[in-house]
N, C-alpha and C positions, 0 to 999 in steps of 0.2 A: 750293229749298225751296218745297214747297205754301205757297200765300198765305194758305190757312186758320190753316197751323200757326206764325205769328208768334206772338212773345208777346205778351200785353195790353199790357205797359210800350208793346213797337214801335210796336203800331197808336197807342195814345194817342198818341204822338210823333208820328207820320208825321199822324192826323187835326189835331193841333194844328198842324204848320208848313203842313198843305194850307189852315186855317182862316184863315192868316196870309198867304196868298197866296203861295207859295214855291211856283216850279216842281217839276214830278214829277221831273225828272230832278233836280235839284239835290237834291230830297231821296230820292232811290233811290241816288247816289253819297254821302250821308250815312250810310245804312243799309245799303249795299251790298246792294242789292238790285235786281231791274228794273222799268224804268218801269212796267210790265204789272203789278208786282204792288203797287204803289204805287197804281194804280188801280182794282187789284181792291179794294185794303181800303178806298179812299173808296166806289166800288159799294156792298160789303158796309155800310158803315155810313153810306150816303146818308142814311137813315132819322135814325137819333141825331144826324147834322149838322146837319139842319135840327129836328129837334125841342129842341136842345140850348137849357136854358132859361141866363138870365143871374142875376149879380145884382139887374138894377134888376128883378127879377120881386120881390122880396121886399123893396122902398122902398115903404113905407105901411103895410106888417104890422105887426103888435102881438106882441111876443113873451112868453109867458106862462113860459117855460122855457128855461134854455138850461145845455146839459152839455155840458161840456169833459176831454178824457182826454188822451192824451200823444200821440195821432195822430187823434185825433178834433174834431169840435163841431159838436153835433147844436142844432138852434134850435127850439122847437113854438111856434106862433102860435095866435093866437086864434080864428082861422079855422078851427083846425084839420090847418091845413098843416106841415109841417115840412123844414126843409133841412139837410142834411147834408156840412158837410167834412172829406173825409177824401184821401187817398193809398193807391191799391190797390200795393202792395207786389209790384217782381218781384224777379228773380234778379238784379242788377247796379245796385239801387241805393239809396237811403235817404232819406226823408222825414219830417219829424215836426214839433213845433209847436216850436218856440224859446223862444218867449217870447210873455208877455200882457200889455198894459200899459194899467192901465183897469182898471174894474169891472163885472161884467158885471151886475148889478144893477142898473147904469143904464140898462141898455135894458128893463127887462122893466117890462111894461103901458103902455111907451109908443112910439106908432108911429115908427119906422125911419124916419131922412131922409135917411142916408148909408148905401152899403154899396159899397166900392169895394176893386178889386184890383189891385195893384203890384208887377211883378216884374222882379229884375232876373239874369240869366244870364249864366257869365263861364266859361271856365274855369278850369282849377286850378291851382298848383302842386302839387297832392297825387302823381299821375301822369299821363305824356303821355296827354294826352284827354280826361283828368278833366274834366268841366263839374260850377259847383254853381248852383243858382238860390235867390235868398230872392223868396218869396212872399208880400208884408203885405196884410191885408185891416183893413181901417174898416170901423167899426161906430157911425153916430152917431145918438143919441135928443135931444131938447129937456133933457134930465136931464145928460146925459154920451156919452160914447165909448168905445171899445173897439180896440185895435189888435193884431192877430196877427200874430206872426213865424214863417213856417214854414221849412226850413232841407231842402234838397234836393241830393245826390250821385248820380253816376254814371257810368257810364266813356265818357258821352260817347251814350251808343246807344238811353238808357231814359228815359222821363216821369221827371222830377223837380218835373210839376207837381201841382198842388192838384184831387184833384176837388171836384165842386159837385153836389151830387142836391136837387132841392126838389119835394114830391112833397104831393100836392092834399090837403085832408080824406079820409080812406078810402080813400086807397090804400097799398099795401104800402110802408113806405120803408128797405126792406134796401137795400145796397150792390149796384150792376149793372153 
């Protein structure tokens, strides 16, 4: 297979267990794929590895806004900035928010002390290879807290993580 033509789930996958330190070849015998092209797609997305922002970029913000849908939750700060979690959806597997416990009222107009993320990965008994991951994210103000459950399947081959986009005053913050 051209190394271009993986699907987004794969490269997220492959750049996250490269990010975690996990040999190429371990993870090319994962994906079935070769070593070669396991490092054409770090090559290809050198770039986003090292640009790739965290949460503690967004501990000390002040949040003026924050919207939440059934696969989304977008934040707007005062700054002007805004960060976006979402799950870009492929062909083999399922992501979406679970549950919310908290107000989210308690964070807005007062700076961010906490924002931290907890995952845990297992696989299934659903079918052989099935992996599901739960992804909680904390959210804590002087006021109160926020904690999210995201809820992730797949046969084993595709991101079932969380993405994270946090994107400056004036700039575009679609999904990338």
């Amino acid at each position: 297979m051209n190394p271009a033509a993986h699907p987004p789930g794969v490269i997220r996958a492959v750049l996250a267990l490269v990010a975690q330190g996990r040999a190429h070849q371990e993870i090319a015998d994962r994906f079935g794929i070769s070593r070669s092209a396991v490092a054409g797609i770090v090559f290809r997305n050198k770039r986003k590895m090292k640009m790739r922002q965290t949460l503690a970029d967004i501990i000390g913000r002040i949040p003026v806004k924050i919207m939440q849908g059934d696969d989304e939750v977008r934040i707007i700060f005062a700054d002007g900035a805004s960060c976006l979690f979402w799950h870009e959806q492929d062909c083999c597997e399922s992501v979406y928010i679970e549950g919310v416990n908290g107000d989210w009222s308690d964070l807005i107009n007062t700076p961010l002390l906490v924002a931290e993320e907890r995952t845990n990965r297992q696989h299934t008994d659903l079918a052989e290879g099935d992996t599901e991951t739960w992804t909680f994210y904390t959210f804590r103000s002087i006021k109160g807290s926020v904690d999210v459950s995201w809820y992730g399947t797949s046969s084993g081959h595709y991101s079932e993580g969380v993405d994270f986009k946090l994107t400056a005053s004036g700039e575009k913050g679609d999904k990338e």
